[in-house]
C-alpha positions as CSV (number, residue, x, y, z in Angstrom):
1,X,-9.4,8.5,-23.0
2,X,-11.7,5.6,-21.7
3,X,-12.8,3.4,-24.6
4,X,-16.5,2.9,-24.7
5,X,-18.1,-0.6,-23.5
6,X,-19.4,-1.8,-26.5
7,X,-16.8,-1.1,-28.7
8,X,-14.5,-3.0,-26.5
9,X,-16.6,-6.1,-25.8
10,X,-15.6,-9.1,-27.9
11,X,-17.8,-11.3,-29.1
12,X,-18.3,-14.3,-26.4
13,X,-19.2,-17.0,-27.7
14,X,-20.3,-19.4,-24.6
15,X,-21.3,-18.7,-20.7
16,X,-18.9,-18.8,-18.5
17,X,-20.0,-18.1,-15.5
18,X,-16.1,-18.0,-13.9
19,X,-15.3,-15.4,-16.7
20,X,-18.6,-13.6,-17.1
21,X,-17.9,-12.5,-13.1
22,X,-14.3,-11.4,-13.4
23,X,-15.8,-9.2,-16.5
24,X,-18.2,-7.5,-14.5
25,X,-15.5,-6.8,-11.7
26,X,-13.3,-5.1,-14.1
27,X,-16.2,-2.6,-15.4
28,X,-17.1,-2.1,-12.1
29,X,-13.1,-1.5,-11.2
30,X,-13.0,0.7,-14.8
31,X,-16.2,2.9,-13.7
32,X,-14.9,3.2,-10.4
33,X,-11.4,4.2,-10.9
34,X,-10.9,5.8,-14.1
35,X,-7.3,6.3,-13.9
36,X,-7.2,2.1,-14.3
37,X,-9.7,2.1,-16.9
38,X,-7.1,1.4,-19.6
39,X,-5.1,-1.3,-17.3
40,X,-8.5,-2.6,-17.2
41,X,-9.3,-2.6,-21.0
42,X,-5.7,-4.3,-22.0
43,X,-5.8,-7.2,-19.3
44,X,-9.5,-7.7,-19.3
45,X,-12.5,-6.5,-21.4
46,X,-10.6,-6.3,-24.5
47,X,-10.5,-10.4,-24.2
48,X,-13.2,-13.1,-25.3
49,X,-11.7,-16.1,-22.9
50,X,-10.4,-15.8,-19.6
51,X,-7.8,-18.2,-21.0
52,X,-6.7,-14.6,-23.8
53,X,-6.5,-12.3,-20.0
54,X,-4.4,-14.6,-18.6
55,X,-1.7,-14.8,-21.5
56,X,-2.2,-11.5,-21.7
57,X,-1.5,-10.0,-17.8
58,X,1.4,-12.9,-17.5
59,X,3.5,-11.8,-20.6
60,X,2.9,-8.5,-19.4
61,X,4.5,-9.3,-15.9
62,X,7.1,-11.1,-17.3
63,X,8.5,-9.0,-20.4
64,X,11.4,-7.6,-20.4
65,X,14.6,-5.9,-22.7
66,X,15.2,-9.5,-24.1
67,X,11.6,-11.2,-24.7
68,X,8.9,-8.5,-25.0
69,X,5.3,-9.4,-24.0
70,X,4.2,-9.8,-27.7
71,X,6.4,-13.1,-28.2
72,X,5.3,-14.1,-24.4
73,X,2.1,-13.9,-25.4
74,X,2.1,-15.7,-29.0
75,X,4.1,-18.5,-27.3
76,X,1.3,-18.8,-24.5
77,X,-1.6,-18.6,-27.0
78,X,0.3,-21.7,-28.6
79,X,0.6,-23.7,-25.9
80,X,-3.4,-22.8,-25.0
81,X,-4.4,-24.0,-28.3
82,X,-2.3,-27.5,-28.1
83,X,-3.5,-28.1,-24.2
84,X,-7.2,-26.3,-23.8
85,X,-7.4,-28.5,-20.8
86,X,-5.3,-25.8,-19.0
87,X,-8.0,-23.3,-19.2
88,X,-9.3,-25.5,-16.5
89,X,-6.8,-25.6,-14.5
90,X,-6.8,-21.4,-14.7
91,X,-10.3,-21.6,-13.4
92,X,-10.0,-24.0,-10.3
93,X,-6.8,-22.1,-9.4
94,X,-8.6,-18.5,-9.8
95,X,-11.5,-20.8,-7.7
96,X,-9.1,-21.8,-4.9
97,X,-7.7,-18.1,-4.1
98,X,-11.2,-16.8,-4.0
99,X,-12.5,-19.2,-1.7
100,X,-9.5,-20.1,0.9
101,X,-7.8,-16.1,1.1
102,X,-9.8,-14.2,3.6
103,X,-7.9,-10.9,2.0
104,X,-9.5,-11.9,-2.1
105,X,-12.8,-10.3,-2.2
106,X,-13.5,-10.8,-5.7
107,X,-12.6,-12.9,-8.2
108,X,-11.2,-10.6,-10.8
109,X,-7.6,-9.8,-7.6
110,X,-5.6,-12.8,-8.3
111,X,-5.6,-12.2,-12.2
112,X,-5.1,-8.9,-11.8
113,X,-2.2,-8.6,-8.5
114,X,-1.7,-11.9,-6.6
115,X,1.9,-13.0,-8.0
116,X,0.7,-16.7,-6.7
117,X,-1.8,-16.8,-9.4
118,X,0.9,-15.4,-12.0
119,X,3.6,-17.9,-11.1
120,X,1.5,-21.1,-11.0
121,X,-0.5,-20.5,-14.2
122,X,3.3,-19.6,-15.7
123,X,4.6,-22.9,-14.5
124,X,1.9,-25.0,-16.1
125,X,2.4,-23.1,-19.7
126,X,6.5,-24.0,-18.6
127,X,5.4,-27.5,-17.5
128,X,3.7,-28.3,-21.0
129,X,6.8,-26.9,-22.9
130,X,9.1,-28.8,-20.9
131,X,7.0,-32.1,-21.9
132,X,7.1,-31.2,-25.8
133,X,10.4,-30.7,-25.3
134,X,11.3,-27.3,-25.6
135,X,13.2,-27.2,-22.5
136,X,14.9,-24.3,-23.1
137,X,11.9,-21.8,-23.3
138,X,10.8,-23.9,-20.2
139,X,13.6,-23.1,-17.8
140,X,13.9,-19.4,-19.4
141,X,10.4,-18.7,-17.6
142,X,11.2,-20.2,-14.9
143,X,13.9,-17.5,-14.2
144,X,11.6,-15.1,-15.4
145,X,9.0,-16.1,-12.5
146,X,11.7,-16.2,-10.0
147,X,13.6,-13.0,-11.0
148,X,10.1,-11.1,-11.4
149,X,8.0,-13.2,-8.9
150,X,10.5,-14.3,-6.3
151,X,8.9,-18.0,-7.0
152,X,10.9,-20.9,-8.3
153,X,9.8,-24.0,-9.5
154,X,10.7,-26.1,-11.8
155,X,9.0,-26.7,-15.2
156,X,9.7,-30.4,-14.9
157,X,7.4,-30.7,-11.2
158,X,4.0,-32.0,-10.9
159,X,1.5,-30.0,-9.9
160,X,-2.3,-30.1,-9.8
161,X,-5.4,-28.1,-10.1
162,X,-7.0,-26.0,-7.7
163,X,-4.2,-24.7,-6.1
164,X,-3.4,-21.6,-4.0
165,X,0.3,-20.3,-3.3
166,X,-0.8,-17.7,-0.7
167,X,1.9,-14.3,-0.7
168,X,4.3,-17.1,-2.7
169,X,7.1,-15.0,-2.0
170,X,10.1,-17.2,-1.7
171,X,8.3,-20.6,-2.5
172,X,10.4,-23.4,-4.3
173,X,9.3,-26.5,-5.6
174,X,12.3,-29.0,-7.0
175,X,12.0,-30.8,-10.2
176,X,10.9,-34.4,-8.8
177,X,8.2,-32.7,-6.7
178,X,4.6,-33.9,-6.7
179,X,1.8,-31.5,-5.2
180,X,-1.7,-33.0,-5.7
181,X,-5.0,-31.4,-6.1
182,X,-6.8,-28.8,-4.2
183,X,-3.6,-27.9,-1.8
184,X,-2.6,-24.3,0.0
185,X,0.9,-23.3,0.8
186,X,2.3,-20.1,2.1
187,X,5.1,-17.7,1.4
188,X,8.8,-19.3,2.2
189,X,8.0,-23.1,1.2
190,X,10.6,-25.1,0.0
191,X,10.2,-28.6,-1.6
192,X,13.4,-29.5,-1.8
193,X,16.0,-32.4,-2.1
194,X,18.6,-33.6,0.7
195,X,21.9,-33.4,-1.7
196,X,23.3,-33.7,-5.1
197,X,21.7,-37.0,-6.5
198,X,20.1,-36.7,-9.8
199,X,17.4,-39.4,-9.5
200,X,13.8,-39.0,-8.1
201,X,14.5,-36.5,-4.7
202,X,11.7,-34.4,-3.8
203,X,8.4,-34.8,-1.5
204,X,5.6,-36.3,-2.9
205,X,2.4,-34.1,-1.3
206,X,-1.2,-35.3,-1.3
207,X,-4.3,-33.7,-2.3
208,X,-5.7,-31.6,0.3
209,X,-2.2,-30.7,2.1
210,X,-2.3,-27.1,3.9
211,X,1.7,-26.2,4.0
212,X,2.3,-23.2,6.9
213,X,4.9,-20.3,5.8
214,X,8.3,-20.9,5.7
215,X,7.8,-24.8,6.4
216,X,10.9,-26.5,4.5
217,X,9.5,-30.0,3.2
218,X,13.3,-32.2,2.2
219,X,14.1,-35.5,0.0
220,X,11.8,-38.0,-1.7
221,X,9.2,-38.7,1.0
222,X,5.1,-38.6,1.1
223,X,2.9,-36.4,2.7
224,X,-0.5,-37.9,2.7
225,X,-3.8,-36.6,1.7
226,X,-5.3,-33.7,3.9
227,X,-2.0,-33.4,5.9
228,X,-1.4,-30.1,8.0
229,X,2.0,-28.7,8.3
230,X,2.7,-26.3,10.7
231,X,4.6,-23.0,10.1
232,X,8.4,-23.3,10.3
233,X,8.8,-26.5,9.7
234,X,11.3,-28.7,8.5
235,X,9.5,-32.3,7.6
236,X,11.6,-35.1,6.6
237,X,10.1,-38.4,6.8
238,X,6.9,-39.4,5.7
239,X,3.5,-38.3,7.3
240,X,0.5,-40.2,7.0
241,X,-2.9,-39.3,5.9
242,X,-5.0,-36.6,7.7
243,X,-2.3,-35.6,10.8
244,X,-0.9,-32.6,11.4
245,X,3.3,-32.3,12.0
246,X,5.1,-29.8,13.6
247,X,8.3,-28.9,14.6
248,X,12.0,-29.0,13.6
249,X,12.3,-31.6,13.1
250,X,8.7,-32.1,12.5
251,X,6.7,-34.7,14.4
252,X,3.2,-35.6,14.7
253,X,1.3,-33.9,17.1
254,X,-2.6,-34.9,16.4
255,X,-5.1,-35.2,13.7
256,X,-5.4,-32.7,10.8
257,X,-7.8,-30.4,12.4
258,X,-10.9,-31.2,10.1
259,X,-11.3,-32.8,6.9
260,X,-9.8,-30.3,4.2
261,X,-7.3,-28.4,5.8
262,X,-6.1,-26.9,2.5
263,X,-9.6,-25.5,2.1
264,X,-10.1,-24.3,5.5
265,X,-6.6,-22.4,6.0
266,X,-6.8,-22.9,9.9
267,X,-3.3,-22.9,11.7
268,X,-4.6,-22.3,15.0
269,X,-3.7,-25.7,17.0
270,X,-6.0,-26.4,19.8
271,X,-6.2,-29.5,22.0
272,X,-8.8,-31.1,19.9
273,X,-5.6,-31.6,17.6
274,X,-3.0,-33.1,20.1
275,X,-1.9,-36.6,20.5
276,X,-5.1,-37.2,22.1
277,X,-6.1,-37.9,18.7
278,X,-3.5,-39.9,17.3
C-alpha cells in the first residue's frame, strides 16, 4: 500500500534546489506509476539529503549474500559525515549527466538507473576509504562495482567533479590515473598502463576531455585540457591542449571542435576540425 506524502516527508532542513527537483520527480514518478511507489519511497522521499538517497540506492545495488545493504549503508553514512564535501561532488556529477546525455530527461534517472552515476559516486566513498587507510573495504567495493556494474576503477585514482561515464559498461581506470574536472567518457574506456611496473603508469587527462567509446588511453602520458578523443582509439603519447586525436595509433587530426568538448558530447568530425586547424 502507498504510504501517504506527508507521513513520509522528512523534515528538510535547507533549500536545495538540486534535491528539491529530484523530490518532485519521484512524486510525480510515485503518482504516476504506482507499482514503483514503494521503490520510490525507499530510495527517495523517505530521505532528508540527497547525500541519505544516494547511500541508500548504492548499497542497495551493491548488497549481496556476504555484505547486506544495511552495513553498505552505515559504512557510506560514515564516510559522508567525515568528507561532507562529497555531497558536492554527488551534485555536479548528477549536474553533468543531466546536462551532456541527450537520453536523461530529468534529474531524478541517473540516481535512480544510470550505473555511471552508481559507480562513480561508489568510487569516491572507495577513494576516501582508501586515503584513511582502510584499503581493504576500498578494493572490496571496487569488485563489488565491477562484478555488479561492469566498471572498474581503482580506489587509489584521481578523479574530479562533474563527471559523466556515459553507458560505463566496460570502463577501467588504473590506480595512477588522473581524470580532471567536468570530463565525459563512454562505455569501453580503458586508462590503462603499458606493463608490469609499479611506479606512477597511467594517463594523466585534463579538465574538459570528451573520451569516445571504446577509446583505450595507455601508460603515464597527458591529455590536455578540452582534448577530443575519437571512438576506438588507442592514444599513447601525449596530446596537447584543445586537439582532437584519432586513430590507432591515434594522431592529431585538428582542433577540439569547440571549446568544451566534454560538455558538448559532439563526435561528428567535419572539416572545420582537420589539420587545417592545427
Amino acid at each position: 500500500m502507498q504510504k501517504p506524502f506527508a507521513a513520509a516527508e522528512p523534515q528538510i532542513k535547507s533549500y536545495d534546489p538540486i534535491w528539491s527537483q529530484v523530490r518532485r520527480e519521484a512524486e510525480e514518478i510515485s503518482a504516476s506509476e504506482p507499482a514503483l511507489g514503494g521503490f520510490i519511497y525507499a530510495t527517495v522521499l523517505d530521505h532528508a539529503r540527497l547525500e541519505d538517497s544516494v547511500c541508500h540506492r548504492l548499497a542497495r545495488r551493491l548488497q549481496h549474500a556476504a555484505l547486506d545493504s544495511g552495513l553498505l549503508h552505515k559504512t557510506f553514512h560514515e564516510v559522508l559525515a567525515a568528507e561532507p564535501s562529497l555531497g558536492e561532488a554527488f551534485r555536479a556529477d548528477l549536474m553533468a549527466v543531466a546536462k551532456r546525455d541527450p537520453a536523461c530527461r530529468r534529474m531524478i534517472e541517473p540516481l535512480l538507473y544510470y550505473k555511471g552515476f552508481h559507480a562513480l559516486e561508489t568510487y569516491r566513498i572507495g577513494h576516501w576509504l582508501w586515503k584513511a587507510g582502510r584499503k581493504d573495504f576500498a578494493l572490496y567495493l571496487q569488485s563489488l562495482v565491477s562484478r555488479f556494474l561492469q566498471v572498474d576503477i581503482h580506489p587509489a585514482a584521481e578523479i574530479g567533479r562533474g563527471v559523466m561515464f556515459d553507458h560505463a559498461t566496460g570502463i577501467v581506470i588504473g590506480e595512477t590515473a588522473v581524470i580532471g574536472d567536468n570530463c565525459s567518457m563512454l562505455h569501453g574506456v580503458t586508462l590503462g598502463g603499458t606493463g608490469n611496473e609499479r611506479d606512477d603508469r597511467h594517463p594523466k587527462i585534463g579538465r574538459g576531455v570528451m573520451i569516445g567509446a571504446g577509446a583505450k588511453i595507455l601508460g603515464n602520458i597527458k591529455v590536455g585540457d578540452c582534448v577530443r578523443v575519437a571512438a576506438g582509439s588507442v592514444v599513447l603519447n601525449d596530446v596537447p591542449p584543445r586537439r582532437t586525436v584519432a586513430g590507432v595509433p591515434a594522431r592529431e587530426i585538428g582542433f577540439a571542435g569547440c571549446e568544451e568538448p566534454a560538455l558538448a558530447m559532439d563526435q561528428m568530425f567535419t572539416g572545420d576540425d582537420e589539420t587545417s586547424r592545427r
